[in-house]
C-alpha positions in Angstrom: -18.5 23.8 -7.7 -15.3 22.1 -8.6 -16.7 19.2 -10.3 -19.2 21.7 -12.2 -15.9 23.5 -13.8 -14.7 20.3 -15.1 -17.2 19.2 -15.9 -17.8 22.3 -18.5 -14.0 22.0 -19.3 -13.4 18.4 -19.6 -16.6 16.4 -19.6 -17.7 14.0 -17.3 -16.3 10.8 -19.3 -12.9 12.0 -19.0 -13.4 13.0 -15.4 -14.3 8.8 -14.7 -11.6 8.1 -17.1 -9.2 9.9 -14.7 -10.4 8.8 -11.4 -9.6 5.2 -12.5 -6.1 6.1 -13.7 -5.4 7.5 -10.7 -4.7 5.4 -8.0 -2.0 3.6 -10.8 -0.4 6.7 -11.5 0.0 7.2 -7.9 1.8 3.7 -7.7 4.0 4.3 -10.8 4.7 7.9 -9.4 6.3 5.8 -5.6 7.8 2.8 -7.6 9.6 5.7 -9.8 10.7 7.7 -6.9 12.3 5.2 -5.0 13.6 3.9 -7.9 15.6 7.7 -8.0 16.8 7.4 -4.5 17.8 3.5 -5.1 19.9 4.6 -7.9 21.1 8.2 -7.5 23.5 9.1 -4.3 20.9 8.3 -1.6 22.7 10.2 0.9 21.9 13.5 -1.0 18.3 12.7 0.1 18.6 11.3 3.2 19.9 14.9 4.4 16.9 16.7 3.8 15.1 14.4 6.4 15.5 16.0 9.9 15.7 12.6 11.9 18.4 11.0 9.5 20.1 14.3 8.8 22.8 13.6 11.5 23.8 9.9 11.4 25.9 10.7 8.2 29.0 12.7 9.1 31.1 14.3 6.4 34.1 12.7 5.4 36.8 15.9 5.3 
């Protein structure tokens, strides 16, 4: 039913079109996020993850 809406919308070219390009925008989309946490304050991350969220004590 999905595919039928696009295909109304889009067109089925584009539709091929975009399932090649996506699997590289996927790859782009991880090398640019860690790429963010390589060169922003990766410690600002790191606290959102539960596991990790602990090993780094506040300095006060």
């Amino acid at each position: 039913m999905l595919q039928k809406i696009f295909n109304q919308v889009v067109g089925a070219k584009y539709i091929s079109v975009l399932r090649t390009w996506v699997p590289n925008m996927v790859a782009w989309g991880t090398v640019g996020g860690v790429a963010l946490v390589h060169f922003t304050d990766w410690q600002l991350f790191l606290d959102y993850v539960p596991y990790i969220k602990g090993k780094f004590g506040k300095d006060e």
